[in-house]
TIRO-235477 format. One record per atom (N, C-alpha, C): chain; x, y, z; residue in three letters; atom name; residue number from 1. Coordinates in nm, 2 decimals. Example, Ala and Ser with C-alpha at 12.3 -4.5 7.8 and 13.67 -1.06 7.14 Angstrom:
! residues 2
{A; {1.32; -0.57; 0.78}; ALA; N; 1},
{A; {1.23; -0.45; 0.78}; ALA; CA; 1},
{A; {1.32; -0.33; 0.78}; ALA; C; 1},
{A; {1.28; -0.22; 0.71}; SER; N; 2},
{A; {1.37; -0.11; 0.71}; SER; CA; 2},
{A; {1.29; 0.00; 0.79}; SER; C; 2},
//
This chain:
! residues 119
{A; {5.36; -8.20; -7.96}; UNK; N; 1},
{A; {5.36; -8.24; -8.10}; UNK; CA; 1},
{A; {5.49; -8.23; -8.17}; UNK; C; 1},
{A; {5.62; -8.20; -8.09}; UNK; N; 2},
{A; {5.73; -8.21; -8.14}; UNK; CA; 2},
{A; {5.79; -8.09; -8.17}; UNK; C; 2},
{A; {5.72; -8.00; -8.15}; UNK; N; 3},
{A; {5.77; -7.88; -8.15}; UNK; CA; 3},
{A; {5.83; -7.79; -8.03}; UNK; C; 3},
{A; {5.91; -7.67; -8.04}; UNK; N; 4},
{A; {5.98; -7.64; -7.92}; UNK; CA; 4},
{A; {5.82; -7.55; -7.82}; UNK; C; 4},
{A; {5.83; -7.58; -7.70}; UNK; N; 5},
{A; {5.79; -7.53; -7.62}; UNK; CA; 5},
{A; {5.80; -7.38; -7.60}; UNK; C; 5},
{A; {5.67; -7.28; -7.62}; UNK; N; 6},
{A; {5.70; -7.17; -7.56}; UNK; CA; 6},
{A; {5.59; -7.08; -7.51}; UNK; C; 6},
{A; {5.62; -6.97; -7.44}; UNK; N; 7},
{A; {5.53; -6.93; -7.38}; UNK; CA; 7},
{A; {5.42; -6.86; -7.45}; UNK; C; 7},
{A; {5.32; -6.78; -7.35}; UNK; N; 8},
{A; {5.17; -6.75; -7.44}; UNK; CA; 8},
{A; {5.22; -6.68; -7.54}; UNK; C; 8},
{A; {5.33; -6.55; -7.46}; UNK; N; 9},
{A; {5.36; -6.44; -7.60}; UNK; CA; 9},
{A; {5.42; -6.47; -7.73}; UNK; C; 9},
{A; {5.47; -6.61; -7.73}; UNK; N; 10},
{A; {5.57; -6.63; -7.74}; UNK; CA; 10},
{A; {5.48; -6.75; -7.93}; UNK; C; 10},
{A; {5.40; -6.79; -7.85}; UNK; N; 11},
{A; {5.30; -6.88; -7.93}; UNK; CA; 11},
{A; {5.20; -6.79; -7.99}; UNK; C; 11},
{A; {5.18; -6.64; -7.96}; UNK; N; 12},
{A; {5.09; -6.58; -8.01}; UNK; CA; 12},
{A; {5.20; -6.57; -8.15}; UNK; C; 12},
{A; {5.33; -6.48; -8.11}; UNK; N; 13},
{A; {5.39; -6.45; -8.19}; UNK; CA; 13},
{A; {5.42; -6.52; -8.29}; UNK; C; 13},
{A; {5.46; -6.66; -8.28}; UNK; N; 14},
{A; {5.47; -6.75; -8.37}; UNK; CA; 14},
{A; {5.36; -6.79; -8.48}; UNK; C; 14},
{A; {5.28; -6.76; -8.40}; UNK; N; 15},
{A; {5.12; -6.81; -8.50}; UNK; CA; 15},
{A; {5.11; -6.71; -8.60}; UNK; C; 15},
{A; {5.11; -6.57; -8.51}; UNK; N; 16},
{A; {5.11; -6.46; -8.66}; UNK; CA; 16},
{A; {5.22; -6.43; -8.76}; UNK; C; 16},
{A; {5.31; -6.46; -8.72}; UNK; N; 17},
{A; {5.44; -6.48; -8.82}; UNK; CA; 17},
{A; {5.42; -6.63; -8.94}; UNK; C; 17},
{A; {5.37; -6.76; -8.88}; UNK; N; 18},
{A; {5.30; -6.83; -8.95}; UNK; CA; 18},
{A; {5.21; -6.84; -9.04}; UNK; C; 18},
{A; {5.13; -6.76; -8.99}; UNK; N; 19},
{A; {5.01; -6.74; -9.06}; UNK; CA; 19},
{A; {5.08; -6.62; -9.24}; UNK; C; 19},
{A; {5.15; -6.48; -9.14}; UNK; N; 20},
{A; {5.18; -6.43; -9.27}; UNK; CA; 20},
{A; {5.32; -6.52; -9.36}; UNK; C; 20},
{A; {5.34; -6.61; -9.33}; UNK; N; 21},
{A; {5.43; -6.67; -9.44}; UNK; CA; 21},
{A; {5.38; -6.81; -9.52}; UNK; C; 21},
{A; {5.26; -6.86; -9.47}; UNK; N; 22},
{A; {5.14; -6.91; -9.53}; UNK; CA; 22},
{A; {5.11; -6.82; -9.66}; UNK; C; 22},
{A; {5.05; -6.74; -9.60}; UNK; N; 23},
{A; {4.99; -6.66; -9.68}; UNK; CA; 23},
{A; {5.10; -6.56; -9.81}; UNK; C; 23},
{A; {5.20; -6.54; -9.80}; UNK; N; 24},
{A; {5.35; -6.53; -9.89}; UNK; CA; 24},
{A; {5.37; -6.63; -9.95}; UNK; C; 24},
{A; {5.36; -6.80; -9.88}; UNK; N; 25},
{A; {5.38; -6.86; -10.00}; UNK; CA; 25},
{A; {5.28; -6.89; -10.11}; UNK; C; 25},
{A; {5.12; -6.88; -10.06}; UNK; N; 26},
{A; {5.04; -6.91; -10.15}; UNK; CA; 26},
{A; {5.05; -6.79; -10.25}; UNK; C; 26},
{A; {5.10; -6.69; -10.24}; UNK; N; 27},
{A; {5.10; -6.59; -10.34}; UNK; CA; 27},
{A; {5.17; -6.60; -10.44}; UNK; C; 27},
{A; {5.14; -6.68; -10.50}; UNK; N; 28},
{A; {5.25; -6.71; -10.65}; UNK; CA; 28},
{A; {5.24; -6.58; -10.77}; UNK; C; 28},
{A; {5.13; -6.51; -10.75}; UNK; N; 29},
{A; {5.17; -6.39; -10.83}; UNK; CA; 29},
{A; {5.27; -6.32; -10.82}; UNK; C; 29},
{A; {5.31; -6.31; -10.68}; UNK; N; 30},
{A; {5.43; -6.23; -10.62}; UNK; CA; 30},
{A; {5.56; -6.25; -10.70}; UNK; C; 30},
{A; {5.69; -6.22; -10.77}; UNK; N; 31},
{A; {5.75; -6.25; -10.79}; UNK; CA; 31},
{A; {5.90; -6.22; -10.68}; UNK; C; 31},
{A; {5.96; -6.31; -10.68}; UNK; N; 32},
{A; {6.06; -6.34; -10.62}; UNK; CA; 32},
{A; {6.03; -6.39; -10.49}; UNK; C; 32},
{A; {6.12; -6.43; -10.39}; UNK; N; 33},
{A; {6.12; -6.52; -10.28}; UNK; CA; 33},
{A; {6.09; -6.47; -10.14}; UNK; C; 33},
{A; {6.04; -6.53; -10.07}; UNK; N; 34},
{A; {6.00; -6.50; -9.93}; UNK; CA; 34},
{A; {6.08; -6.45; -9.83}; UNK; C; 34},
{A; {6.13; -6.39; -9.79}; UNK; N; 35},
{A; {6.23; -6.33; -9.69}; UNK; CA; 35},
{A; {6.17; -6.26; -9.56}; UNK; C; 35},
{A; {6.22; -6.34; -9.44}; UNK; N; 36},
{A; {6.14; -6.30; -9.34}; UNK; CA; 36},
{A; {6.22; -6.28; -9.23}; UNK; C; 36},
{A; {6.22; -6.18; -9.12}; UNK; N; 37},
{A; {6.35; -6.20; -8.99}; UNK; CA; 37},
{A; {6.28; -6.18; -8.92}; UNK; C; 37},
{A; {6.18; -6.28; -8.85}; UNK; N; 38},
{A; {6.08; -6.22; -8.78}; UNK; CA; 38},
{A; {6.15; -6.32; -8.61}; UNK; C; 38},
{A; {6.09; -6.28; -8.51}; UNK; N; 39},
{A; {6.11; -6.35; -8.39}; UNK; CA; 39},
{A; {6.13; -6.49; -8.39}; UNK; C; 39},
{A; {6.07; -6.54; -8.43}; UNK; N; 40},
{A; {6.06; -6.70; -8.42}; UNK; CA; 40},
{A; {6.11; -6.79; -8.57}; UNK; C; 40},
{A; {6.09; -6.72; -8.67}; UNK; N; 41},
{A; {6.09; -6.77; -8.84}; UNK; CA; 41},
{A; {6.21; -6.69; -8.87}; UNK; C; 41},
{A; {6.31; -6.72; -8.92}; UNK; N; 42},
{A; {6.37; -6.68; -9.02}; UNK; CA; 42},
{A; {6.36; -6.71; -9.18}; UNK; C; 42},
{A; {6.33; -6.66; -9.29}; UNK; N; 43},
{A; {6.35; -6.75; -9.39}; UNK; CA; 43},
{A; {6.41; -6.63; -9.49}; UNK; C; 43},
{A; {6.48; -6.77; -9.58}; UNK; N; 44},
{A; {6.61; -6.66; -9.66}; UNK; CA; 44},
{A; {6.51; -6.70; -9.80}; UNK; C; 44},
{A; {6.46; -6.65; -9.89}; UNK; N; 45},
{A; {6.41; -6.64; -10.06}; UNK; CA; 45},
{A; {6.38; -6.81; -10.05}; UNK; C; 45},
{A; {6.27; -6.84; -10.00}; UNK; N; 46},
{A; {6.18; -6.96; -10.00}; UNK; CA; 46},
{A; {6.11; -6.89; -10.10}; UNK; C; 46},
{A; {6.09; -7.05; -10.19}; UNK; N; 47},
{A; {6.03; -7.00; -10.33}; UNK; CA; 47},
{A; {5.89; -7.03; -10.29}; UNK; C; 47},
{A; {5.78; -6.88; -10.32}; UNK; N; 48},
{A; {5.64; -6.90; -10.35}; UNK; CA; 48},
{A; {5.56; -6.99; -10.46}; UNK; C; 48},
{A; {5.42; -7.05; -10.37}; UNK; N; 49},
{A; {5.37; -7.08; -10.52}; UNK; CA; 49},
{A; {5.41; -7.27; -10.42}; UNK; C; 49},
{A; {5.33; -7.34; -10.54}; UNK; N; 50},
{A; {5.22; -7.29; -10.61}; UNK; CA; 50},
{A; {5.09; -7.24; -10.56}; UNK; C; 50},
{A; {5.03; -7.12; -10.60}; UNK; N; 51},
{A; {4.93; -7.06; -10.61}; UNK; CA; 51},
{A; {4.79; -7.18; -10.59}; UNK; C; 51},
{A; {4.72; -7.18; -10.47}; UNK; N; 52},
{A; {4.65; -7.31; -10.46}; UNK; CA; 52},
{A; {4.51; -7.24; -10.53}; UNK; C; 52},
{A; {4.46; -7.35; -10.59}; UNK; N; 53},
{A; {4.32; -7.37; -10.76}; UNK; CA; 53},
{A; {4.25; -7.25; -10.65}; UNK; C; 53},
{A; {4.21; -7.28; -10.58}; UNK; N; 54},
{A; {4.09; -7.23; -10.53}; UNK; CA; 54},
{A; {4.14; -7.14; -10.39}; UNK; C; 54},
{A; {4.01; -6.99; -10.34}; UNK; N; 55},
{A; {4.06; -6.95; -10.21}; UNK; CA; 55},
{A; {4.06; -7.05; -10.09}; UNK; C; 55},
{A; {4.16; -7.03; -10.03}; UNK; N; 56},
{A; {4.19; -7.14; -9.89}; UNK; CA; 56},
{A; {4.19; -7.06; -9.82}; UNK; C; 56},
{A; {4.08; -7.05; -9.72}; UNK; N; 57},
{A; {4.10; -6.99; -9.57}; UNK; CA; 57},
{A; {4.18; -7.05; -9.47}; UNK; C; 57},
{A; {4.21; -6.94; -9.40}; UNK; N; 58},
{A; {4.28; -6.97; -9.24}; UNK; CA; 58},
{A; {4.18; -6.96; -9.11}; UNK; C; 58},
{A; {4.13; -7.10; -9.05}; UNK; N; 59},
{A; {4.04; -7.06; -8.92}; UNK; CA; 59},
{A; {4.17; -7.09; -8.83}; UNK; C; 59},
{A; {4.12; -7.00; -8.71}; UNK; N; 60},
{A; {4.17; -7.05; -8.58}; UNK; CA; 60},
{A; {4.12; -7.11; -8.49}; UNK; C; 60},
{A; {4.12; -7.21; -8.46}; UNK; N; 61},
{A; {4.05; -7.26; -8.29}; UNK; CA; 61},
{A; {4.14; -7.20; -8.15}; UNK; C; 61},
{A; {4.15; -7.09; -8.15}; UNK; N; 62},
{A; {4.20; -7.03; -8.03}; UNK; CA; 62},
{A; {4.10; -7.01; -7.93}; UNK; C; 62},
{A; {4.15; -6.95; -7.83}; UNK; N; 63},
{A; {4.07; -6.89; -7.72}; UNK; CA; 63},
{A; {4.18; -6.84; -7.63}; UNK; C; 63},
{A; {4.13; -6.74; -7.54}; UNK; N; 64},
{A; {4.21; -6.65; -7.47}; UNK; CA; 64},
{A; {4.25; -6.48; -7.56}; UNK; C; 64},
{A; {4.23; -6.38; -7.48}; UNK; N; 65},
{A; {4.29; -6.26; -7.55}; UNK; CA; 65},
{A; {4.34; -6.24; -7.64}; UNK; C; 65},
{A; {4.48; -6.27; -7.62}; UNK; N; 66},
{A; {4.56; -6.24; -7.71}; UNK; CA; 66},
{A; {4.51; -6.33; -7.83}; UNK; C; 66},
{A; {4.50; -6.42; -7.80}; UNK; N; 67},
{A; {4.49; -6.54; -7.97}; UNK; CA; 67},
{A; {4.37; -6.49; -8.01}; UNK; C; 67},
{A; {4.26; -6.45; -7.96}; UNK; N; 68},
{A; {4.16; -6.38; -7.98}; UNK; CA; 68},
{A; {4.16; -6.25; -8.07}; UNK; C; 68},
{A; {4.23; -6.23; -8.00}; UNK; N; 69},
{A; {4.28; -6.05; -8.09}; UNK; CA; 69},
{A; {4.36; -6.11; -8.23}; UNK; C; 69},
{A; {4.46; -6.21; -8.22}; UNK; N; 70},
{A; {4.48; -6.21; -8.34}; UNK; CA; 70},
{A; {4.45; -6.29; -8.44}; UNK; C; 70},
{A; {4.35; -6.39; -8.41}; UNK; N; 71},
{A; {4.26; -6.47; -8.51}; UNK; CA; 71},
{A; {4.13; -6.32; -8.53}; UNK; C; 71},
{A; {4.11; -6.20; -8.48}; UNK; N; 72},
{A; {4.06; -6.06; -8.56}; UNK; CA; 72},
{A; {4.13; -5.99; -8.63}; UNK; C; 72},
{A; {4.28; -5.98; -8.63}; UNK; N; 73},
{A; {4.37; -5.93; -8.71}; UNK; CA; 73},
{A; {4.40; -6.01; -8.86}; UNK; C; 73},
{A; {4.42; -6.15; -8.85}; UNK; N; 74},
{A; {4.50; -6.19; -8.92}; UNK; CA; 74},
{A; {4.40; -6.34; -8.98}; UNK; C; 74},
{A; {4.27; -6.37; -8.89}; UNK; N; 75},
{A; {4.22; -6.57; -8.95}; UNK; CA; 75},
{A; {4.09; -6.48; -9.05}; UNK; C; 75},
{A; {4.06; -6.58; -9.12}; UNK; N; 76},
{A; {3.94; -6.61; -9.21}; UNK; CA; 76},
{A; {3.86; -6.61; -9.14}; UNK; C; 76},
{A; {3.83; -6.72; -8.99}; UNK; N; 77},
{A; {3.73; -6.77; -8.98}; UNK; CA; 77},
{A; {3.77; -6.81; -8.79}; UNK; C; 77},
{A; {3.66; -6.85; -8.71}; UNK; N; 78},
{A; {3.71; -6.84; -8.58}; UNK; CA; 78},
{A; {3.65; -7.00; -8.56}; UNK; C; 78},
{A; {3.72; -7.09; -8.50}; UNK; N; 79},
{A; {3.63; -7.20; -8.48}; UNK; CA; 79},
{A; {3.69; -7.29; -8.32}; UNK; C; 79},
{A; {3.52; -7.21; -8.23}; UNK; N; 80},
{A; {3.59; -7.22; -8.06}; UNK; CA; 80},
{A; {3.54; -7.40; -8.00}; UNK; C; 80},
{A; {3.67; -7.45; -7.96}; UNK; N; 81},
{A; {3.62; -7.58; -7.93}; UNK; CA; 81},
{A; {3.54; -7.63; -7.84}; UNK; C; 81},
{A; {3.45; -7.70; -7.88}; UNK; N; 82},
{A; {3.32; -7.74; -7.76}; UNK; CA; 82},
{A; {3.38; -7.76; -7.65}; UNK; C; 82},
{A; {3.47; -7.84; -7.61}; UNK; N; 83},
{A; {3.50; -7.87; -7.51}; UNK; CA; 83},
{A; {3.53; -7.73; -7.40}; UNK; C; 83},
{A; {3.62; -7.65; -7.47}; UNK; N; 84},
{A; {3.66; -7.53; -7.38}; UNK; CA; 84},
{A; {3.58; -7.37; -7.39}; UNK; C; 84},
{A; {3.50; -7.34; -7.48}; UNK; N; 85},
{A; {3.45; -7.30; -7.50}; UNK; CA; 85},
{A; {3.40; -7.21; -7.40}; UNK; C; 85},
{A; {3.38; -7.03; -7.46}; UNK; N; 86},
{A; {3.42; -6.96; -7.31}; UNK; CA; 86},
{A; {3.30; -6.97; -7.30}; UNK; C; 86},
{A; {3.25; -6.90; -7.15}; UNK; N; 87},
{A; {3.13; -6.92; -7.07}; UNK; CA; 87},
{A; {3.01; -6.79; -7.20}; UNK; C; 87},
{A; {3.10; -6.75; -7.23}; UNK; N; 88},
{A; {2.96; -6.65; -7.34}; UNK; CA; 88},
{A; {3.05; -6.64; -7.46}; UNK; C; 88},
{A; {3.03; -6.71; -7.57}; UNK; N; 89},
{A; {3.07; -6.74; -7.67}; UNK; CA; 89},
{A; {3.02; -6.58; -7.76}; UNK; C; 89},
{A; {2.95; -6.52; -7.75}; UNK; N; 90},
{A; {2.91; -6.39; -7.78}; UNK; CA; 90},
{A; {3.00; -6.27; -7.77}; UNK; C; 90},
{A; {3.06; -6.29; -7.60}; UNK; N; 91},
{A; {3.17; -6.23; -7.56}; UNK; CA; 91},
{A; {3.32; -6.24; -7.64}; UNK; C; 91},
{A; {3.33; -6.34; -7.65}; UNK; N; 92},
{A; {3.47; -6.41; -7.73}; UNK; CA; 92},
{A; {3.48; -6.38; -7.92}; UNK; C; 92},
{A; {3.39; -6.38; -7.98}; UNK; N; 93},
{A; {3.34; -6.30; -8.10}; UNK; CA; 93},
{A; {3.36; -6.21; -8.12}; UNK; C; 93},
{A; {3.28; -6.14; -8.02}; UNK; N; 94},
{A; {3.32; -5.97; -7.96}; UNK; CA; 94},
{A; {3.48; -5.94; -7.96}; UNK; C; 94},
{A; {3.55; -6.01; -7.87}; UNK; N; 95},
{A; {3.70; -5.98; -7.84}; UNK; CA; 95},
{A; {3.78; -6.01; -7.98}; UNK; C; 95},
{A; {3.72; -6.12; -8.04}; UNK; N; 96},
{A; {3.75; -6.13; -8.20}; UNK; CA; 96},
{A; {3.81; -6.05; -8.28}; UNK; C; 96},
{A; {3.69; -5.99; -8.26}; UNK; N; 97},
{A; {3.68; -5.88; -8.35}; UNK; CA; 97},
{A; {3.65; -5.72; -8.34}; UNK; C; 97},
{A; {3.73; -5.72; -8.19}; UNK; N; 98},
{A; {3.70; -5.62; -8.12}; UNK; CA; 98},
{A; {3.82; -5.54; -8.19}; UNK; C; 98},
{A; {3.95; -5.57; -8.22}; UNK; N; 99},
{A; {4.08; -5.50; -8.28}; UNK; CA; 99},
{A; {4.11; -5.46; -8.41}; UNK; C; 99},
{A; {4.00; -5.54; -8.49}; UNK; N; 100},
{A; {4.05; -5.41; -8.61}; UNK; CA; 100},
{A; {3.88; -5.42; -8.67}; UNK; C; 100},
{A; {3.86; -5.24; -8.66}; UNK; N; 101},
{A; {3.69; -5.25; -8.69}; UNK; CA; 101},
{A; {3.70; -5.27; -8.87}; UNK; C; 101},
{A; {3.78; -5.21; -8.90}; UNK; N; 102},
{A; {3.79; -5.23; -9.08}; UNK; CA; 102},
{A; {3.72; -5.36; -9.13}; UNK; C; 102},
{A; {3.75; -5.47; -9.06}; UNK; N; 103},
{A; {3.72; -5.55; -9.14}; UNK; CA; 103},
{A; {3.59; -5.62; -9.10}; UNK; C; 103},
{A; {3.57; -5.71; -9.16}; UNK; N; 104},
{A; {3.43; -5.74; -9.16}; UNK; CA; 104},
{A; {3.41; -5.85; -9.05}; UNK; C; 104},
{A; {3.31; -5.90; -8.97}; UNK; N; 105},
{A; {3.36; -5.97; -8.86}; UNK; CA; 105},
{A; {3.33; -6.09; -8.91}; UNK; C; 105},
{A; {3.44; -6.18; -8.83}; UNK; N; 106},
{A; {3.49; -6.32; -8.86}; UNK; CA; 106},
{A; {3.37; -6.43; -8.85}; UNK; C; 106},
{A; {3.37; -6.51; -8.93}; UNK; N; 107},
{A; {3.27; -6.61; -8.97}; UNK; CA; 107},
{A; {3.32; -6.69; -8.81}; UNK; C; 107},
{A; {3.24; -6.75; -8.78}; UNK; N; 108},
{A; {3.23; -6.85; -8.63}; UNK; CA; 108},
{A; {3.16; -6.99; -8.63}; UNK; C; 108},
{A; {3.23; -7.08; -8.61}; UNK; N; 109},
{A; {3.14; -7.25; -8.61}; UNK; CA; 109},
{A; {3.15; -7.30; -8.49}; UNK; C; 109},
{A; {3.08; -7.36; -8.45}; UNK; N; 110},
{A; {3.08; -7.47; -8.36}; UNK; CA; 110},
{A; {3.10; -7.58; -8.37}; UNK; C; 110},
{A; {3.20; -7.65; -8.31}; UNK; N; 111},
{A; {3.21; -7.77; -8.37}; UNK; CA; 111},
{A; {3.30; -7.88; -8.25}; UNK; C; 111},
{A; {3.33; -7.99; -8.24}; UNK; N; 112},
{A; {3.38; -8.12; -8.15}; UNK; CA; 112},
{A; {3.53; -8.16; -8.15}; UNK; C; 112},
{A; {3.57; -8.15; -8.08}; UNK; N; 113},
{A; {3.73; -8.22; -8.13}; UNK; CA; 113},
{A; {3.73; -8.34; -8.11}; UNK; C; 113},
{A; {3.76; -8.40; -8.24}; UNK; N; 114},
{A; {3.78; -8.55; -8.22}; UNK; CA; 114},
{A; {3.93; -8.56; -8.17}; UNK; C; 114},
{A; {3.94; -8.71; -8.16}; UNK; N; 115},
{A; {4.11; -8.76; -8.19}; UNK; CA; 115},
{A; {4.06; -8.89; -8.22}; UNK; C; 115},
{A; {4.13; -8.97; -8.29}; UNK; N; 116},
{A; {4.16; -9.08; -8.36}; UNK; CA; 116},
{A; {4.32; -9.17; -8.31}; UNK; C; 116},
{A; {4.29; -9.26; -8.30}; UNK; N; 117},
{A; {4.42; -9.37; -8.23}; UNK; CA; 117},
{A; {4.42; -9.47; -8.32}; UNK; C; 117},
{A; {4.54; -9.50; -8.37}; UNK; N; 118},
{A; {4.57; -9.61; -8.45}; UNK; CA; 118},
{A; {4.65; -9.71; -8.36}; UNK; C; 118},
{A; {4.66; -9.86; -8.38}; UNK; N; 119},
{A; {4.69; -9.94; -8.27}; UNK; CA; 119},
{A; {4.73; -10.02; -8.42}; UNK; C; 119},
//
């Protein structure tokens, strides 16, 4: 999709670093700018905001451990795709939300990947 290639740890890491600078810029209450030195993102006082009308959740369609553990740390919502979908979907929930008991466990859908082709 045009982006640099990298590995599992490498893509976990990216995602959770993404995910928290999503979530910094929707914070428009926050005052002053986003500053991050993280592995993969650098950003120097990117301005927050605007503050979107309504709550916007983050789902993941992950699967595998690690993305597992951190769509339990860090997503809204878990959404595992039909096509790959692990052999006990029960299990994968579980691993969800097996890493941080604090929170409340992650909402889960089922659902199809489409793709669409323009010609």
């Amino acid at each position: 999709m045009g982006g640099p290639r990298r590995s599992p740890a490498e893509a976990v890491a990216s995602l959770s670093e993404a995910i928290d600078l999503i979530r910094a810029t929707w914070d428009g209450g926050r005052r002053g700018g986003i500053f991050a030195d993280g592995e993969q993102y650098r950003i120097r006082g990117a301005k927050r905001g605007p503050e979107p009308a309504h709550d916007v959740s983050i789902w993941l369609g992950v699967l595998g451990p690690r993305m597992l553990r951190l769509a339990g740390e860090k997503a809204d919502g878990w959404l595992p795709s039909a096509e790959r979908r692990p052999r006990s979907p029960r299990s994968a929930r579980s691993a969800a939300r097996s890493t941080t008991l604090t929170r409340t466990p992650l909402p889960t859908r089922t659902g199809t990947r489409t793709s669409t082709s323009v010609r």
